[in-house]
N, C-alpha and C positions, 0 to 999 in steps of 0.2 A: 424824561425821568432823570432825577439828580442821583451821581453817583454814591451820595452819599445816604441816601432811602435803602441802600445795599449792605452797610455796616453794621446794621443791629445782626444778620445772617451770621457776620465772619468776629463777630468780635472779641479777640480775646482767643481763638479757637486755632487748632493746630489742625489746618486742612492737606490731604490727602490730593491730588490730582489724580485720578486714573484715566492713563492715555495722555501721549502728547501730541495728539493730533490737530485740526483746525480748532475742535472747544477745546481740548486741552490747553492750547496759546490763548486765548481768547479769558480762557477760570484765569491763566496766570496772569496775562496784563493787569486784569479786574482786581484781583487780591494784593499786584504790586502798587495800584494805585490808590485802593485804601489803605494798605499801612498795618490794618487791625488787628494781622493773626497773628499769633503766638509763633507761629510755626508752617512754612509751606513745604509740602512735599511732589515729589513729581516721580508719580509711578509706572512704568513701561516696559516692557518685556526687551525693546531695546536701549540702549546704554545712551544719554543726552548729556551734551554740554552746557549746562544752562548753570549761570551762576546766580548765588545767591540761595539755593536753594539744597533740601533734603534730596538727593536719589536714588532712587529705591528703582534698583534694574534689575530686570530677568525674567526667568518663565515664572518666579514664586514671587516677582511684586507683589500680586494682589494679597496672597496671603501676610506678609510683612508690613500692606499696607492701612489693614484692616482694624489695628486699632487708634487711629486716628478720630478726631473728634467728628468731623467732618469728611467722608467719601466724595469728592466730587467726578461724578462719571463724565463721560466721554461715552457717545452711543455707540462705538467698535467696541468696546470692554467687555467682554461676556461674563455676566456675573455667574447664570444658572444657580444650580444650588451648590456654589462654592463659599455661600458666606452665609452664616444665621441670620434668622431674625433679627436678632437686637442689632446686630450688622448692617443690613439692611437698611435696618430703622435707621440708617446715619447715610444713608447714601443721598445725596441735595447735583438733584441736574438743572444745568440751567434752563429747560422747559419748566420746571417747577416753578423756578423763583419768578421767571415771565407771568405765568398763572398766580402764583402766591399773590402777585402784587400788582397785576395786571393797572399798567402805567397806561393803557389804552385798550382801546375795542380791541380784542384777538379772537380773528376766525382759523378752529384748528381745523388740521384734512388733512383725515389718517384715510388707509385701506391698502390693502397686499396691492393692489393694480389701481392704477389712475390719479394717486392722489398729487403728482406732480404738474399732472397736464389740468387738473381741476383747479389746484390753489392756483398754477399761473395765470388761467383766464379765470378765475375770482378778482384778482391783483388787475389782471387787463380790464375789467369790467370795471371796478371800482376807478380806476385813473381816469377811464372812457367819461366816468359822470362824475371826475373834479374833485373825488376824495386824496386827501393826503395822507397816502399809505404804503407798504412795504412789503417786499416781501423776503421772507425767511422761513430756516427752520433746516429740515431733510434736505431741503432746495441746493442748500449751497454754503446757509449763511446761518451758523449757530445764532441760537435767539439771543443775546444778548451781546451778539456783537453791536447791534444798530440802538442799543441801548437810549441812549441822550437823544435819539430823533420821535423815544415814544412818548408822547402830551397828551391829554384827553379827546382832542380833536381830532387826534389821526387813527386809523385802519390799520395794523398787522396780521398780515396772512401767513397764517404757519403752518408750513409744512409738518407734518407730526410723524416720523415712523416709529415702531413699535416698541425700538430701543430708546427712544426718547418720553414715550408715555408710559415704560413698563415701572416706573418708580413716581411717578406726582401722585399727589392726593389733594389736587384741585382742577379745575377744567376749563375752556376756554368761553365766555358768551354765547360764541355761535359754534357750536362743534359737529362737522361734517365727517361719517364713517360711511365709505363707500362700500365695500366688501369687506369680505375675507376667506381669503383662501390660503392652503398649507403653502408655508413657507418660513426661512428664517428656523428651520426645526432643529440646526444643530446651535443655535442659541437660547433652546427652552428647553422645560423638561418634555414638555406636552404641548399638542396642537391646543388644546385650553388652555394653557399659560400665555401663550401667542396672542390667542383670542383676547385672552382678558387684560391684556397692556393696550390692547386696539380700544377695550369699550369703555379704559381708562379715560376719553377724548369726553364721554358725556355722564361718568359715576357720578364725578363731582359737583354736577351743575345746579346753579341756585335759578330760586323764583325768579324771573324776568329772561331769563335765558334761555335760546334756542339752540333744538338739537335736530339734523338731519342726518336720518339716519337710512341706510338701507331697511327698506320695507320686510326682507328674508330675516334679519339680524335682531330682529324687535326682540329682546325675551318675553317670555310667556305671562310674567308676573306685571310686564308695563300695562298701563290701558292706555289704546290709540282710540281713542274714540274722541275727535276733535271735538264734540260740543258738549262734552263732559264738566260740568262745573268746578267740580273739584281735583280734576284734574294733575297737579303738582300734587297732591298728597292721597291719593287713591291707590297709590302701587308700594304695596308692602317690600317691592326691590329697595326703595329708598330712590332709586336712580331717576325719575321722574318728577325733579320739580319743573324741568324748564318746558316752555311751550315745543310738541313735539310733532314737523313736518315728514311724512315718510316720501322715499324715493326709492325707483324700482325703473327699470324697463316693462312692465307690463302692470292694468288695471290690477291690486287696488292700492295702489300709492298715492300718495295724494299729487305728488308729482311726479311725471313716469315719462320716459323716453319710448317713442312704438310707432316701427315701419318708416322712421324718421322724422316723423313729429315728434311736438314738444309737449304735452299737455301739463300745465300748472295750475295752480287750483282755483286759480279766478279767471284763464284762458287757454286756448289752443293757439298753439304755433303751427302751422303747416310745416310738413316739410320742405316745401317749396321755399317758405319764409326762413329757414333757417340756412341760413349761406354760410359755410363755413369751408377751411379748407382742409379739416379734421376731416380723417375715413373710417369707417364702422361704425357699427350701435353703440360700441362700449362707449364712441367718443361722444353720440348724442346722448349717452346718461349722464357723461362727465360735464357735456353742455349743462346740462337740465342741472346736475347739482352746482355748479359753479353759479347758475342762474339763482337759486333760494339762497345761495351763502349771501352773494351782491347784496339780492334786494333784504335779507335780512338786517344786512347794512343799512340800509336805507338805500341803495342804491335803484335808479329808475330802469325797471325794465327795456322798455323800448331802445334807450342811451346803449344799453348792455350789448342788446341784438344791431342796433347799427353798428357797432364796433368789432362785432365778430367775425369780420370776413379779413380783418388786418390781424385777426390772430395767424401767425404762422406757424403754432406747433412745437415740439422740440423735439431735440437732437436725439438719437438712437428712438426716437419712436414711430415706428412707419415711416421714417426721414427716406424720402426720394436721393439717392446718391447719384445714379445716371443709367445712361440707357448706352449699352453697347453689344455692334452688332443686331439690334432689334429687339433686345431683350433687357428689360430693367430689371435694377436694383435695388432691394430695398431694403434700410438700417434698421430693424428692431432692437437694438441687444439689449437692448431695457427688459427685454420679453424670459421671466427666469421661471415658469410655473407654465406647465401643460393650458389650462386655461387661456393665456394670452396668447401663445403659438395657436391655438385654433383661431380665433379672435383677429390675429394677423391676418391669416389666409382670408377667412370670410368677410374680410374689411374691402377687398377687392373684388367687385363681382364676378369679374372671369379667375380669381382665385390665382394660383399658381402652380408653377408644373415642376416646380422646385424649391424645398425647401436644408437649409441646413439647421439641423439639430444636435444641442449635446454641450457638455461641459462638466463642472462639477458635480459628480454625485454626492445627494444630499439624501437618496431613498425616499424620495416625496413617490406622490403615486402616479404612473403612466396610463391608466387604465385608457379614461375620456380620450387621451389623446390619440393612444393606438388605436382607438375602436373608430376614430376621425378620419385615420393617415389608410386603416383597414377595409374602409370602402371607396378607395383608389381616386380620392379626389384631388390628392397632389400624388403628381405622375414617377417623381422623383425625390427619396429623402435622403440626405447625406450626410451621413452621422459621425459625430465627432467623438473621443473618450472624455468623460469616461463616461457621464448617461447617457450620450447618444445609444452607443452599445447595446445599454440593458434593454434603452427604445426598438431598437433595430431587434433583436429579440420577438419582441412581443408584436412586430409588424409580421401578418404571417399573408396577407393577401398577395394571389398571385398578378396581380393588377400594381404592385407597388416597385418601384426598382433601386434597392437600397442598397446603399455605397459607403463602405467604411472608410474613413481618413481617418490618417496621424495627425494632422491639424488643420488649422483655418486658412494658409496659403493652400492648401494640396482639395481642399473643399473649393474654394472659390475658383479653382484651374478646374477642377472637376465639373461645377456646377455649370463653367458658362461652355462645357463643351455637351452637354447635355438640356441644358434650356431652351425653348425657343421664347418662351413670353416675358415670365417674372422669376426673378428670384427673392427669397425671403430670409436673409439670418434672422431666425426665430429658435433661440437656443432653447428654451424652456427649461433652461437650467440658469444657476451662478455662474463665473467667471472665475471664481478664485481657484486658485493653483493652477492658472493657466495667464490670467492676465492680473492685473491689482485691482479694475473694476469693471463693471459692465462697459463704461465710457470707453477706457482703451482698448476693450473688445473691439467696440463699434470704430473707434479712430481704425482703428490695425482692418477692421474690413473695409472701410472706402477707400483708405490707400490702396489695397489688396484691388480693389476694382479699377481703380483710376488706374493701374500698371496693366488692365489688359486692354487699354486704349492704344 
């Protein structure tokens, strides 16, 4: 794409930055290289040296920065309901303008859990069979940074998180929603406001367009009935023109992950046939949806599946760190939602006899998890402030042996003097106000282990 397809956007127009983050630099290079605006401003709660431009710094940026012609966010910015509608109505993310103008095939993949480890073997799958494609988004890599590499020929896998779809009013060709579960709730008003930036991924989809979607997540108004004629224009949602594949771990999805097989809707994968060095069901769903995004590409089946056993996975997710003294280690901190800390354990058949939990309170709900930890199948839980805490609370089984720490060195001394098998950092919480992200959680744990070598 020519940088210059970007200018009718900015022309003339006195844009706002909010956040100077990785998109933050990325809006500013883009608008210092058209030339077009009237006016740039760079809004941040911290004070920037950045010349050439308007600064608008402090806890009251946003409001200062609001009447601007052009908002352009930044997914860390919390909007909530700090700005009106007509406000709103001016907020331009660069997911939007990727979809507005969509310079090549974009497969998006949103959902609370998995959608990192899904776009990456989509991206691995499509390389495996000789597409030239990309990957971006939540990943790593704001959508327009790789800008000039998108042509009609190539493939973009986009990462989508919720802060990046809660403002587009267009959607991606193939858009992939894996779940959804509570989280992110002190960036919304409501767990439905959450929800409804997630099914932002397939509102917008036109005729020719494909949408997989978790099988639970379908609203009531769509019709799934694949051999429905009229299909795009039968569901009074509006949200149903594009052809619609469901996914699930159990019968009746059209494509569903079960007992370790793959079942897709023109074959069965064995378990057996499915090599991978992913562990848990969550990771054969993620298989299975990574698989319809591919060949929704066009990509070849078979290509997809020989190539799966050189996926390696990534960092803070079930990441094997080591084994010492006879007991391993293992990196979740990705893991910020009850849901995935059960998910960890049961990823491992003989499970483990130690977990550590806890971190940011965010008042999500403990219930599932305690009622997990309360029938004594992890032997040891060592809980950190501040949800560990309120967890530890609600663990009331005399079969559980819970251990409060001050932090993540005094948990990890703890944990390996009471292990004998596994250990699992599976926080089920954020990171924030204790690290800057989940990642330096997990960096600050394998160091933490590799020092009791």
């Amino acid at each position: 794409m020519n940088i210059n397809e970007l200018r009718p956007l900015f022309e003339g127009k006195r844009c706002a930055i909010l956040g100077y983050g990785r998109e933050g630099r990325v809006w500013l290079s883009l608008l210092n290289r058209l030339g077009c605006c009237s006016e740039i401003a760079v809004a941040d709660m911290k004070p920037q040296d950045i010349p050439g431009v308007t600064g608008i710094y402090g806890e009251d940026c946003l409001d200062r920065a609001k009447g601007y012609d052009l908002l352009l966010q930044s997914p860390g910015v919390i909007i909530k309901d700090k700005l009106t509608d007509e406000e709103k109505s001016r907020i331009l993310t660069q997911t939007e303008v990727l979809l507005r103008l969509r310079p090549c095939k974009i497969i998006g993949i949103t959902g609370t859990k998995g959608k990192s480890t899904t776009a990456s073997l989509t991206y691995h799958f499509l390389r495996a069979c000789g597409f030239k494609t990309m990957l971006i988004g939540n990943i790593g890599v704001p959508p327009l940074e790789r800008f000039e590499e998108m042509t009609p020929d190539a493939v973009a896998v986009c990462e989508m998180s919720c802060h990046q779809l809660e403002f587009v009013h267009h959607s991606p060709e193939i858009a992939v929603l894996l779940n959804i579960f509570p989280e992110h709730l002190d960036h919304y008003v409501s767990l439905e406001a959450y929800a409804e930036a997630k099914r932002n991924i397939y509102k917008f989809q036109q005729a020719g367009d494909v949408s997989i979607l978790n099988v639970d997540l379908i609203p009531d108004d769509i019709c799934t009935n694949a051999e429905c004629s009229n299909a795009p224009n039968c569901s009074s949602s509006g949200y149903r023109k594009s052809r619609l594949i469901t996914i699930g771990c159990e019968r009746p999805a059209m494509a569903f992950a079960e007992n370790g097989a793959i079942f897709l809707p023109d074959r069965e994968i064995p378990a057996g046939e499915v090599r991978t060095q992913l562990r848990g069901k969550h990771n054969v769903y993620n298989i299975t949806a990574a698989l319809m995004a591919a060949t929704a590409a066009g990509a070849d089946t078979d290509r997809c599946l020989a190539s799966l056993p050189d996926f390696m996975g990534l960092e803070h997710r079930l990441e094997y760190v080591g084994t010492v003294n006879g007991v391993e280690y293992i990196n979740d901190s990705i893991c910020t939602i009850p849901e995935a800390a059960i998910a960890a354990v049961k990823a491992f058949p003989d499970g483990a006899d130690c977990v550590i939990l806890g971190g940011m309170e965010r008042n999500i709900p403990y219930d599932k998890l305690a009622d997990f930890l309360n029938t004594g199948y992890v032997k040891n839980v060592i809980l950190l402030p501040d949800s560990g805490y309120r967890i530890g609370d609600m663990i009331t089984s005399p079969m559980v042996n819970k251990v409060r720490v001050k932090d993540l060195p005094e948990a990890v001394k703890t944990a390996s003097g009471l292990a004998k098998r596994r250990v699992i950092l599976c926080p089920a919480a954020a990171s924030y106000g204790f690290y800057k992200n989940f990642e330096e959680r997990g960096r600050h744990f394998k160091q933490l282990v590799s020092e009791l070598v």
